[in-house]
C-alpha positions in Angstrom: -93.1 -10.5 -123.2 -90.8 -11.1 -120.4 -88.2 -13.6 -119.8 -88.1 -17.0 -118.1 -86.1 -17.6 -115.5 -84.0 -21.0 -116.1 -84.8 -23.9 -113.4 -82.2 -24.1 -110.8 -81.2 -27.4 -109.1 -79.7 -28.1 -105.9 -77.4 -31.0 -105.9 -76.2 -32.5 -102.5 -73.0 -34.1 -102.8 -70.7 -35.9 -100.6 -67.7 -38.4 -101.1 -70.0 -41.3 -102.1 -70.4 -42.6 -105.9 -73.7 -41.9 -105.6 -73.4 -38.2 -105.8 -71.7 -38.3 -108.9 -75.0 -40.2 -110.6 -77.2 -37.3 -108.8 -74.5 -34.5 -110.2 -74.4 -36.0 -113.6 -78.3 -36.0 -113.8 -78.8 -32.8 -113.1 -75.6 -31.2 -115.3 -77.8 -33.2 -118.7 -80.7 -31.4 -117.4 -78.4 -28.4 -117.0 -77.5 -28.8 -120.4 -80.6 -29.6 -122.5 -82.9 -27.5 -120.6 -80.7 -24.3 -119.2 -80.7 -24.9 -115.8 -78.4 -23.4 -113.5 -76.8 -25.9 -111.0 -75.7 -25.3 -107.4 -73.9 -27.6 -105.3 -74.2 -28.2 -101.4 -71.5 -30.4 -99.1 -72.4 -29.9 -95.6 -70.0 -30.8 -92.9 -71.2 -32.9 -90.3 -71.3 -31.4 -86.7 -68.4 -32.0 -84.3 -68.9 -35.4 -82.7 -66.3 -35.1 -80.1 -65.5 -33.0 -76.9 -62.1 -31.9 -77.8 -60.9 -28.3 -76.9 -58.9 -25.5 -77.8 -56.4 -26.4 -80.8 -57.2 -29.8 -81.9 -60.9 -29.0 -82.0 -60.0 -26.2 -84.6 -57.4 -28.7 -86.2 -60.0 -31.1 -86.5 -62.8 -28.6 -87.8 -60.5 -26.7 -90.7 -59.7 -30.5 -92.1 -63.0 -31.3 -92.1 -63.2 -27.9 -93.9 -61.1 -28.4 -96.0 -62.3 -32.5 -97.1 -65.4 -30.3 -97.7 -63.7 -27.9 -100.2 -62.1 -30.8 -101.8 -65.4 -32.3 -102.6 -66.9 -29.4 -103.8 -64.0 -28.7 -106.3 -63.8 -32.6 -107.5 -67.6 -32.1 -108.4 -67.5 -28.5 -109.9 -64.7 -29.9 -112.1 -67.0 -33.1 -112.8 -69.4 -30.3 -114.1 -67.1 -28.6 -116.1 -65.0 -31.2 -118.0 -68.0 -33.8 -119.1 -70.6 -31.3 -119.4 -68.7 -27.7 -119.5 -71.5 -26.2 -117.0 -69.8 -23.9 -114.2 -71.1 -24.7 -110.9 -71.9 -22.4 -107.4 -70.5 -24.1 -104.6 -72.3 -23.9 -100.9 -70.5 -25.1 -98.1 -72.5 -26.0 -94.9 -71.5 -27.0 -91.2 -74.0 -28.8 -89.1 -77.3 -31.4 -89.3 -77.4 -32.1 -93.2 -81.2 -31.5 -93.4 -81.4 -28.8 -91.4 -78.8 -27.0 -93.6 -80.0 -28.2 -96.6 -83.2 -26.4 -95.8 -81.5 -23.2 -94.7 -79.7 -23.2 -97.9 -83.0 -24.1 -99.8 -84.7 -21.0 -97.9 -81.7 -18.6 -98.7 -81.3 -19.0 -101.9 -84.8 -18.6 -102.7 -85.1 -19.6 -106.4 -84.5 -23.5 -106.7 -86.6 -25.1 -108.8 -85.4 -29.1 -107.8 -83.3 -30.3 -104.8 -81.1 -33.3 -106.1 -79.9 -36.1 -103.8 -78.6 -39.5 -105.1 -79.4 -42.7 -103.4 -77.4 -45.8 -103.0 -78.3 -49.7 -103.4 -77.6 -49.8 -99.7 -78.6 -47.1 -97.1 -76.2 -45.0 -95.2 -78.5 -42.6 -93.5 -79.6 -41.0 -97.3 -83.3 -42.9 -97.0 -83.8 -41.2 -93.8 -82.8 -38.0 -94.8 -84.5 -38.3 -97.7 -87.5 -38.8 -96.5 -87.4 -36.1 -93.7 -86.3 -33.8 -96.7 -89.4 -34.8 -98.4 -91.8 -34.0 -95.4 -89.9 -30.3 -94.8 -90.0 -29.9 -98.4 -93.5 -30.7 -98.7 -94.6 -28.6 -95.7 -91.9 -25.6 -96.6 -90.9 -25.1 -99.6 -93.1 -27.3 -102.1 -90.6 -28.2 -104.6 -89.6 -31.4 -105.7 -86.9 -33.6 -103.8 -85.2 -35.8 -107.2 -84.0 -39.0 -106.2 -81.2 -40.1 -108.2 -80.4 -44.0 -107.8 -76.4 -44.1 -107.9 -75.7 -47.3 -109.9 -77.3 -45.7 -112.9 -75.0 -45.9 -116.1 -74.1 -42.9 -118.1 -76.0 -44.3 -120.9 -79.0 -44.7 -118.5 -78.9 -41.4 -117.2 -78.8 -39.7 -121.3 -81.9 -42.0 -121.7 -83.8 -40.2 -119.2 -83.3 -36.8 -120.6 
């Protein structure tokens, strides 16, 4: 008889609260079911026409707020729920890299976003993930509300 492969999720996570909630959610199910969990930060595009040094200044902090994310979550991961976490690190359109991340990796089983009360660009990305996903990749996109309580988010398990 051969062996399973465990589920892998994809979380997207950002400085919001609302990421936490969507991290959080997919560590339980991490946890009571074996999945393996992934986290993505991409760094928005350059929105400026700088040149030369600054431009690279302003790219490697960006970078580096990135890295910081990553690292705040992972350690979310491992303290409450003692799962250890890869880290993806992206630069450009969020969907777009999302979806290339989706595509190279192959073998994810959910993609994870959370959502907040009030939108700030997730429900359009959301629902262009959902279309690509849909049309590409045909897994499920998990929608994580971010006000849930911890309590809440055990319940669902």
């Amino acid at each position: 008889m051969g062996t399973t492969k465990p589920p892998k999720f994809l979380v997207c996570v950002d400085q919001h609260d609302e990421s936490i909630s969507a991290l959080k959610f997919a560590c339980l199910r991490g946890v009571t079911r074996g999945a393996i969990i992934d986290i993505i930060h991409v760094i928005a595009p350059t929105d400026f026409q700088t040149l030369g040094v600054i431009a690279d200044r302003m790219m490697e902090e960006r970078r580096q707020e990135g890295e910081a994310i990553l690292r705040k979550h992972a350690d979310t991961a491992k303290t409450l729920y003692g799962l250890d976490v890869s880290l993806i690190l992206r630069q450009g359109s969020s969907g777009d890299e999302i979806m290339r991340a989706l595509e190279e990796l192959g073998d994810v089983s959910v993609l994870v976003i959370g959502t907040a009360n009030h939108t700030r660009g997730r429900g359009k990305l959301a629902a262009w993930l959902a279309q690509q996903l849909g049309q590409k990749l045909f897994i499920p996109l998990l929608m994580v509300p971010g006000n849930l309580t911890d309590e809440q988010l055990q319940s669902l398990m």
